[in-house]
Each structure stands twice: as C-alpha cells, then as structure tokens.
C-alpha positions as CSV (number, residue, x, y, z in Angstrom):
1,X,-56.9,87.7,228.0
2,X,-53.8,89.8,227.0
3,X,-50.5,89.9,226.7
4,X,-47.7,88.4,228.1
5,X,-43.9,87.9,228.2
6,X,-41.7,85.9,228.9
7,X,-38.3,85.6,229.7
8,X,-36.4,82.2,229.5
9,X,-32.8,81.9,230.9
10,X,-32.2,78.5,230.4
11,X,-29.0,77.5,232.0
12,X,-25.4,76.5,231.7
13,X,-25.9,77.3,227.2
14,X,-26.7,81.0,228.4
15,X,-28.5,81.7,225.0
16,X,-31.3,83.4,226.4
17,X,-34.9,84.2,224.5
18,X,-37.9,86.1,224.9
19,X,-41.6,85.4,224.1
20,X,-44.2,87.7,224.2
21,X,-47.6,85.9,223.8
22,X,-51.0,87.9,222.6
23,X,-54.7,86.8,223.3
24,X,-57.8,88.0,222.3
25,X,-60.0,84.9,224.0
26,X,-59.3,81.7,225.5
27,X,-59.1,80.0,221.8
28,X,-56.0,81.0,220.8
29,X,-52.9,83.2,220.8
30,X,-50.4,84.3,218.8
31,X,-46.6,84.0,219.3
32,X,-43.5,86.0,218.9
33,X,-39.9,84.9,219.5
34,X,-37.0,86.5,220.0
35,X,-34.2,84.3,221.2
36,X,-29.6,84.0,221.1
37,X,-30.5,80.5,220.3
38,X,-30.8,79.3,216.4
39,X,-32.9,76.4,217.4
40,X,-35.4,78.1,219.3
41,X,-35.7,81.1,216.7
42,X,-36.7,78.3,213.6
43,X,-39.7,77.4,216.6
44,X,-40.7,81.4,215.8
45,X,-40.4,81.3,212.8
46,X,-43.0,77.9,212.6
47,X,-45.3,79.2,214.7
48,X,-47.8,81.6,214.2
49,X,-51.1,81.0,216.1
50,X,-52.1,78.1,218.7
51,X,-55.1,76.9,219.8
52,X,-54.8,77.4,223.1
53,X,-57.2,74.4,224.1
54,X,-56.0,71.5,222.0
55,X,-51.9,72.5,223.0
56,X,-52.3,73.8,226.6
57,X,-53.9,70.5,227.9
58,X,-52.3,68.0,225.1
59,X,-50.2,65.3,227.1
60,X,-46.6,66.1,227.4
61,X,-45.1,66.0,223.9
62,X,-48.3,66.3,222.2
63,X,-48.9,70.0,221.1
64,X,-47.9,71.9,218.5
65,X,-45.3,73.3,220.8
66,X,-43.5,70.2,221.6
67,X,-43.7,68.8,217.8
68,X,-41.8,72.2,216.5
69,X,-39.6,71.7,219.6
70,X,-38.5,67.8,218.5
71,X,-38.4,68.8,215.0
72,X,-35.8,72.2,215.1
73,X,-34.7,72.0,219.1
74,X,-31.4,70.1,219.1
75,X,-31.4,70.0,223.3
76,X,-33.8,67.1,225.2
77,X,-33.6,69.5,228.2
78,X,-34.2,73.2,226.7
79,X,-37.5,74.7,228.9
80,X,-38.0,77.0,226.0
81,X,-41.3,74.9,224.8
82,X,-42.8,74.6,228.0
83,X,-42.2,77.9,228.8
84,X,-43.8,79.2,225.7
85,X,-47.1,76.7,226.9
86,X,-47.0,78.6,230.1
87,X,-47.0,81.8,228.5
88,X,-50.0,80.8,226.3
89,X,-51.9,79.5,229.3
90,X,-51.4,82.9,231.7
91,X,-52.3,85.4,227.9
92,X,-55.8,83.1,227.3
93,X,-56.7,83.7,231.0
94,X,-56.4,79.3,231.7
95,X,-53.7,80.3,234.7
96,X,-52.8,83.2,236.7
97,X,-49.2,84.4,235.8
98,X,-46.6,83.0,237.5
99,X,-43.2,82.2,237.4
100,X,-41.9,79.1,237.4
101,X,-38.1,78.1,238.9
102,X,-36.2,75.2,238.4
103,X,-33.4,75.0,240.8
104,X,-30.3,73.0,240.5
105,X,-27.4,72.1,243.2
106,X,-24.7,69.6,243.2
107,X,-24.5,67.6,246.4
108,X,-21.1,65.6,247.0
C-alpha cells in the first residue's frame, strides 16, 4: 500500500494528465487528477474514493471508473480510465507497478 503516480500521454490529442493514487489497505484508494484535458479533469472532479475490490476486478466497463469515463469522456479510445485502474491496482498492493505501452505503426 502507498502511493503512486501516474503519467498518461495519450497520443496524437497531446493533452496529457497526471494521477497520483493514495492507499492505506487493499480496500480502497483515493484519487487525484491533474490533466490538459477538460473531460478527464470532470472524472477528478467525480471521484473521490474507490473500492479497490469491486472496480479493479469489475468486467471491462463495469467500475466506477469506466461509468465516470462514458458519462464526461468524449473519446472511445482515451487510456486515461484504465490507466487510473492500473494506478489503483499497483497503490492497494493487487499488482506490482509497471508500466504499460501501447505501441502504434502504420504499415503500407
């Protein structure tokens, strides 16, 4: 249990945000968002503390996370909500930290 941050670049829309995630046990953890992007700061703004159980192993879509994601995120694609689920994981001690890439290259 701890803290954590992290650091979400998410592509070609270059409006970049950080999260810093704080746990005290494996329950829950509170979250803090900074963030260029005006859809992903009304997600900080709407979330305050998640149970770290019930929205780390929901079913894609299911948590918390996802729900304030489809209600103020206007982009299908944005990482920022899974990123914030992977920062909640590593801060309740349910994963190591690590950091995740998604690589993309145009083939002709």
């Amino acid at each position: 249990m701890g803290t954590v941050k992290v650091n979400v670049d998410p592509g070609i829309c270059g409006l970049k945000s950080e999260i810093t995630i704080h746990s005290q046990d494996m329950m829950s953890a509170t979250v803090s968002i900074e963030s260029d992007c005006p859809d992903i700061r009304k997600i900080g703004e709407n979330i305050k503390e998640i149970d770290s159980m019930k929205d780390v192993f929901a079913k894609l879509g299911d948590s918390s996370v996802y729900k304030l994601g489809k209600t103020f995120c206007s982009h299908g694609t944005c990482p920022v909500p899974g990123a914030i689920l992977k920062g909640v994981e590593a801060a309740c001690g349910l994963a190591l930290p690590k950091d995740v890439h998604i690589e993309i290259t145009k083939v002709d």
